[in-house]
C-alpha positions in Angstrom: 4.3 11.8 -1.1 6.9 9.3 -3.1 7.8 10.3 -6.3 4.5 11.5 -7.2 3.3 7.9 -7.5 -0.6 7.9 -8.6 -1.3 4.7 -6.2 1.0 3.5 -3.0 -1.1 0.6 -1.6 0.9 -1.5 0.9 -0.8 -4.4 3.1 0.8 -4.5 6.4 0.0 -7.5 8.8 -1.2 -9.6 6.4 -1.5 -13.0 8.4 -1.2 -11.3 12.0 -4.8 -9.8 12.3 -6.0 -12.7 14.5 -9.1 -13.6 12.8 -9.2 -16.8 14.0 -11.2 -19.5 16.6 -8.1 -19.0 18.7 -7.5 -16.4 21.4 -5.0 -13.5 20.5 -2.4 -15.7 22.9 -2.8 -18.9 21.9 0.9 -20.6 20.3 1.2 -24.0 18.4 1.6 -26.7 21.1 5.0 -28.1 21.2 6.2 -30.0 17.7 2.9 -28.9 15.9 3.0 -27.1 12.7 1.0 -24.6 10.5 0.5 -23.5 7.0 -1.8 -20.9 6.4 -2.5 -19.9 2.6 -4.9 -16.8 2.5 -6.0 -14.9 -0.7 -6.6 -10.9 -0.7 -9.0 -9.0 -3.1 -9.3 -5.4 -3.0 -12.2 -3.3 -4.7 -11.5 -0.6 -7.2 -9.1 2.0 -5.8 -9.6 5.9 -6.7 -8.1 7.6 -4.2 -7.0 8.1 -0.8 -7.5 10.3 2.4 -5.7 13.6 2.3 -3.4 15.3 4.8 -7.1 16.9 6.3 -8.6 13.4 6.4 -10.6 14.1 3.5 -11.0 11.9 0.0 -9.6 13.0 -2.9 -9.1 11.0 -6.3 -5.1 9.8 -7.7 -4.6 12.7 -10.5 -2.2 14.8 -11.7 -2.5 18.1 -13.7 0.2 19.0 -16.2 0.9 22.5 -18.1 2.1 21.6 -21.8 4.7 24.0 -22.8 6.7 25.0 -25.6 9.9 23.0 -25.0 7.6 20.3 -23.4 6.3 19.4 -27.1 9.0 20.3 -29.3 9.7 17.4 -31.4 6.2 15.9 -31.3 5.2 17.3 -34.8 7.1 19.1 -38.0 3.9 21.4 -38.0 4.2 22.2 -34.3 7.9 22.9 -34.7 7.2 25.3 -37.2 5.1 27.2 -35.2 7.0 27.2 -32.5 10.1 27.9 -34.1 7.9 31.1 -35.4 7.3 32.6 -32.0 9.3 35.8 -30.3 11.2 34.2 -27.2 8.0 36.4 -25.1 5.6 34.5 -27.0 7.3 30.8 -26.7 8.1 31.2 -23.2 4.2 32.0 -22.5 3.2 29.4 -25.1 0.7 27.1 -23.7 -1.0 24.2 -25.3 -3.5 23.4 -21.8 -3.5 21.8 -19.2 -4.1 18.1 -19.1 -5.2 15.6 -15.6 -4.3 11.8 -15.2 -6.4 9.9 -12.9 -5.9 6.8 -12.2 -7.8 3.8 -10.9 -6.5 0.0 -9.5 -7.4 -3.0 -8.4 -5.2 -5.4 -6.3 -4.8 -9.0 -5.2 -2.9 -10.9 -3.1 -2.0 -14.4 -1.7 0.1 -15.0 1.4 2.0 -18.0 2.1 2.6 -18.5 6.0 4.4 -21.2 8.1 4.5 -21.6 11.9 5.7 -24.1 14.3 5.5 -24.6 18.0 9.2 -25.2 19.2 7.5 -25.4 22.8 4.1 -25.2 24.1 4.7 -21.5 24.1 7.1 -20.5 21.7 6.1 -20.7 18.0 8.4 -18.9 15.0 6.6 -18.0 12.4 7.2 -16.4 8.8 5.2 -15.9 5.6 5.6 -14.2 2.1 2.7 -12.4 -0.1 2.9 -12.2 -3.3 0.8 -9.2 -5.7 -0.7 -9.0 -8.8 -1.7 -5.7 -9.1 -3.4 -3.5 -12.3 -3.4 0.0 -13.0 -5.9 2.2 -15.7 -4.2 5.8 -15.7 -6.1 7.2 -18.2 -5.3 11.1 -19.7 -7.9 14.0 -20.0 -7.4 17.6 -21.4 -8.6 20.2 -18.6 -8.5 23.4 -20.4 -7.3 24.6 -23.8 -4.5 27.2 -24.0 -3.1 30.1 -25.9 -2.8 28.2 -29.6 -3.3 31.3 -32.2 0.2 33.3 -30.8 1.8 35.1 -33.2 0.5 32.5 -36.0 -2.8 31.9 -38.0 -1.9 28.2 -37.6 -4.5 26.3 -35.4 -3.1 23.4 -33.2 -6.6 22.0 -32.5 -6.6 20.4 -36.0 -3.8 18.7 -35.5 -4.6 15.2 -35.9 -4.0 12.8 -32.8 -2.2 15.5 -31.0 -3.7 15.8 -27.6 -2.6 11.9 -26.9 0.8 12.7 -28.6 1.4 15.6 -26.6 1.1 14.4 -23.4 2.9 11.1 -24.2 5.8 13.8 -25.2 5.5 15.4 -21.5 6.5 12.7 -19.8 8.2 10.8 -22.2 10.9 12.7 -23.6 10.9 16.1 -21.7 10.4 14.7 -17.9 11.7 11.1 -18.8 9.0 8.6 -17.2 8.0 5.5 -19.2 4.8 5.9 -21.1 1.8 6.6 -19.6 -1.8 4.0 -19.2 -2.0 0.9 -17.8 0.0 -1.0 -15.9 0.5 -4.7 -14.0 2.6 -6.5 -12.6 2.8 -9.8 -10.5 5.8 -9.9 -7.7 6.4 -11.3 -4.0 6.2 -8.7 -1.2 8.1 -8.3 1.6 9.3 -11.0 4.0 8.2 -11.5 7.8 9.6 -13.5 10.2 8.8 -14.1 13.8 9.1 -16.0 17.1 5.4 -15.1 19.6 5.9 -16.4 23.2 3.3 -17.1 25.9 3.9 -15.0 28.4 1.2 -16.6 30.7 -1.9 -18.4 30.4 -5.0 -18.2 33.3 -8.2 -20.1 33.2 -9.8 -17.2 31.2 -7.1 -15.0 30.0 -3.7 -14.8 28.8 -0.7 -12.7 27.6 1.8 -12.8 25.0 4.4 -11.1 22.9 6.0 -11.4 19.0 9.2 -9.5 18.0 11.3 -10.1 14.8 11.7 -8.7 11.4 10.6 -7.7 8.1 13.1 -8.3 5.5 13.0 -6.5 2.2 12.1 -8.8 -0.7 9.1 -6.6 -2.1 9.2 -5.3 -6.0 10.0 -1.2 -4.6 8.6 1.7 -6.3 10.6 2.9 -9.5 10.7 6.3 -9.8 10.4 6.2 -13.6 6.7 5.2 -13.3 4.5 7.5 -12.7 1.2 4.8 -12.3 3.4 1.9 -10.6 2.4 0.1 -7.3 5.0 -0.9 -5.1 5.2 -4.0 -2.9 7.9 -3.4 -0.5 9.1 -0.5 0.6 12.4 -1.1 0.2 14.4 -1.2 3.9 14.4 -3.7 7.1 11.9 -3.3 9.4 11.9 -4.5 13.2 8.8 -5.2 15.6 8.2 -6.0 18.6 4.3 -6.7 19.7 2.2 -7.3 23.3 -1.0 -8.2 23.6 -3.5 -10.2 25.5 -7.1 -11.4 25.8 -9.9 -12.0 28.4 -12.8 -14.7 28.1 -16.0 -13.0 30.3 -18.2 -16.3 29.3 -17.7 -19.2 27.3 -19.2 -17.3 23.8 -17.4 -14.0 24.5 -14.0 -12.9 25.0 -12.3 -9.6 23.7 -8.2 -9.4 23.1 -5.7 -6.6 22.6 -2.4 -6.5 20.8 -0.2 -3.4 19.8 3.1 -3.4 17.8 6.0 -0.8 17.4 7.8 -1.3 13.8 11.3 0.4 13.8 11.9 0.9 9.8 15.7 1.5 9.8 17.4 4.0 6.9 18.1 3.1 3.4 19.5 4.9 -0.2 17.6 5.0 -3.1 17.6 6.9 -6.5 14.7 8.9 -6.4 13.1 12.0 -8.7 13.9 15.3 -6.7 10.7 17.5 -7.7 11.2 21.4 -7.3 7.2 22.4 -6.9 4.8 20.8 -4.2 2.2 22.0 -6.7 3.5 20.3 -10.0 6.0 17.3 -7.9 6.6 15.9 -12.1 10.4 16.6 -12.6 13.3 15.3 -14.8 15.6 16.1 -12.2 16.4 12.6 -10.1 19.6 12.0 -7.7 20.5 9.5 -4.7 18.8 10.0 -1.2 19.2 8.5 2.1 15.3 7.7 3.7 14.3 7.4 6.8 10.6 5.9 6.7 8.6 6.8 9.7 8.0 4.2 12.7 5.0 2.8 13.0 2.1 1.9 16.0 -0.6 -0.2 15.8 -3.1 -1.2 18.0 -6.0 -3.4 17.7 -9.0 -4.7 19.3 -11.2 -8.1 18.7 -14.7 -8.7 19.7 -15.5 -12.5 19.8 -18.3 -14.2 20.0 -18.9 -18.3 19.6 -21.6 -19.2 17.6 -21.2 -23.0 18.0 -18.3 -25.2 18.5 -17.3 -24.7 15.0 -18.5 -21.4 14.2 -16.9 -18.0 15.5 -17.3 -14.7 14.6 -15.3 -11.1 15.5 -14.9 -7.7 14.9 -12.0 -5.9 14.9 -10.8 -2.3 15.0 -7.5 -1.4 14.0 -5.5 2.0 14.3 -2.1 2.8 13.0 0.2 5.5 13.0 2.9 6.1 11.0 5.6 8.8 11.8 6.5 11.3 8.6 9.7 9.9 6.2 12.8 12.0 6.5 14.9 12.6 2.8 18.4 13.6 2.7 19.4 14.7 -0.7 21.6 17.1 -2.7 18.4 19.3 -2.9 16.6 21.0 0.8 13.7 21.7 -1.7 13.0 18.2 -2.6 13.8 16.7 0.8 10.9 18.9 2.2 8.0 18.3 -0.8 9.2 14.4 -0.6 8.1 14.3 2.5 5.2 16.8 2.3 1.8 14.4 3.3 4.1 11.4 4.8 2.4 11.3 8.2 -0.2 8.8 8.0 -3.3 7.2 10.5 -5.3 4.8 9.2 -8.5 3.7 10.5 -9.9 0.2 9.9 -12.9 -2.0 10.6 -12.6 -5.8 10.4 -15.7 -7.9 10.0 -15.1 -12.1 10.2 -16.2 -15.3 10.2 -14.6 -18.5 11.1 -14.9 -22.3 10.9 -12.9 -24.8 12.5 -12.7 -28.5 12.5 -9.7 -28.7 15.6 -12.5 -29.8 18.0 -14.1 -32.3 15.2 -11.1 -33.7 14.8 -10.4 -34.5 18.5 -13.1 -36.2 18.5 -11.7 -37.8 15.6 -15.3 -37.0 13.6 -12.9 -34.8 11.3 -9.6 -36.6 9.1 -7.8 -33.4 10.1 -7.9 -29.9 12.1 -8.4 -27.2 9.8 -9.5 -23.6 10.2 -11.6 -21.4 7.5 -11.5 -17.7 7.7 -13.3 -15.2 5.8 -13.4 -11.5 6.5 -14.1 -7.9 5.0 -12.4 -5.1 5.9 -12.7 -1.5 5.1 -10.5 1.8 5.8 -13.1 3.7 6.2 -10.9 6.8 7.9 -7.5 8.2 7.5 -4.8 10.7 6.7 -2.7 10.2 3.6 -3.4 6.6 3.0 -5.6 4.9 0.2 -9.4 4.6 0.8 -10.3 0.5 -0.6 -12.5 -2.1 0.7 -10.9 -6.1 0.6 -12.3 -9.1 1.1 -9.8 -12.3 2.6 -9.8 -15.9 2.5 -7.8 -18.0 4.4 -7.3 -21.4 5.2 -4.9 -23.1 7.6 -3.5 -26.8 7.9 -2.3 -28.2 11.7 -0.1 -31.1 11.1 
């Protein structure tokens, strides 16, 4: 849990799922470069996978109390003001729920270039547009005849007022309902060497770094999406493939991500039940390492045509806080631990053998490819859909 965000989407790997004509191992030949663009759609988002692997939607349930809507009306005030200090400290107006609902898009920008015939460095940038409907529901009414003939429920416009009020001016979060934004994400940069290349197989490996130029969460939105999680990151990855005809070949890459410490001004809840809180201070973070391995099925339609699956597993280690408050340490980093379980469906076309045959003007590679988490623990349940396209020059 961050901050009791509604929605924490994050695309990892966004260029290095090899969904291309290429083996896993293949590098740029030597003075050869790349530029992949590559467009990211995700369906509607309305939850994630819990801490037991099961769904649940993005809500959160508030109590509205006395001092929470003090303020909001004169009529309210006077009420309030009429109560015994029993009776206010009991008042209750109900319980309300947000739930919220996104939708997010990307496009990554990527560059590589072979410095040998098996060296390449590599780096590329997304940037987000992302949208966010948080929309406000009363769950159940509450005590509003104490002490006082004076019926709330007839207050005009008060239910949206109220809970406005809540958050606004008595927990101090920006308004409530929808919101966008459009930002880059974080940086990665990357050097993949060719460890060795048979007649059908081959190994290689790709370390280097993530570098934090992502818009990070602001704790002072409860419905924002963040994309980039704030901190450096190091990886290093190994991998390989293996052709077992001329159609079919299957490859295997893993990488460790090292996400070193950072400081941030976080909210420092006191109730893993209700996380909201006015209360907000400085905390040193330690976001958990990651693994993640993968595995492609190829198959070659045609010399132009390929197709793969993939199956990808991750596993993220739980975030450490280290605040003025034990309390809030422990419920920020209540539900951290994450595994995410995807499927990768694709299908590619390439012009590289076209154009050495010079019956193309240039070598170019199509991808597209649907992918789906489709099992998990504490991560967001979506379906997206990628384009990509990449220019050898």
């Amino acid at each position: 849990m961050v901050a009791m965000q509604f929605i924490l989407i994050f695309f990892t790997y966004i260029l290095n799922l090899n969904v291309s004509s290429a083996a896993y191992y293949d590098t740029l030949p030597k003075g050869v470069r790349n530029f992949t663009y590559r467009f990211i759609q995700t369906g509607e988002i309305t939850g994630s996978y819990g801490n037991s692997g099961n769904f649940k939607g993005y809500n959160v349930n508030a109590n509205i109390n006395a001092d929470s809507i003090k303020g909001v009306n004169s009529a309210v005030d006077v009420y309030l003001n009429s109560l015994s200090a029993s009776d206010y400290a009991n008042f209750s107006f109900g319980t309300f729920q947000g739930s919220a609902t996104s939708k997010v898009s990307a496009q990554a920008f990527g560059l590589g270039y072979g410095l040998t015939d098996r060296l390449t460095v590599y780096g590329f940038v997304p940037f987000y547009s992302a949208q966010v409907d948080l929309k406000i529901e009363r769950t159940a009414k509450g005590r509003n005849n104490v002490g006082t003939a004076i019926q709330l429920e007839n207050l005009p416009d008060v239910d949206v007022r109220l809970i406005q009020s809540l958050f606004v001016n008595y927990y101090h979060y920006q308004p409530l309902g929808k919101w966008q934004a459009k930002a880059f994400g974080d940086t990665e940069l990357g050097m993949m060497y060719q460890l060795q290349k048979w007649k059908n197989a081959g190994a290689l490996i790709n370390l280097g770094a993530v570098s934090p130029t992502g818009r990070k969460d602001n704790p002072d939105i409860l419905q924002d999406i963040s994309f980039g999680d704030g901190q450096w990151d190091a990886f290093f990855e190994w991998g390989g493939g293996f052709n077992f005809t001329k159609n079919w070949s299957i490859d295997n890459w893993s990488r460790v991500t090292y996400q070193f410490p950072y400081s941030a001004n976080v909210r420092l809840p006191e109730s893993t039940t209700f996380p909201i809180t006015a209360n907000s201070g400085m905390a040193k973070i330690k976001l958990g390492n990651k693994i993640q391995t993968n595995v492609q099925g190829s198959y070659k339609l045609s010399d132009e045509w390929n197709t793969s699956l993939i199956y990808s597993l991750e596993y993220t280690e739980p975030t450490v806080y280290k605040s003025s408050s034990a309390q809030a340490d422990l419920i920020l980093a209540t539900d951290t631990e994450k595994i995410t379980h995807t499927g990768v469906l694709n299908l590619g076309y390439t012009t590289v053998g076209l154009y050495k045959q010079k019956k193309f003007f240039a070598p170019i590679s199509l991808n597209f490819s649907v992918q789906s988490i489709f099992a998990g623990k504490n991560v967001p349940k979506y379906q997206r859909a990628d384009f990509d396209i990449r220019f050898f020059f």
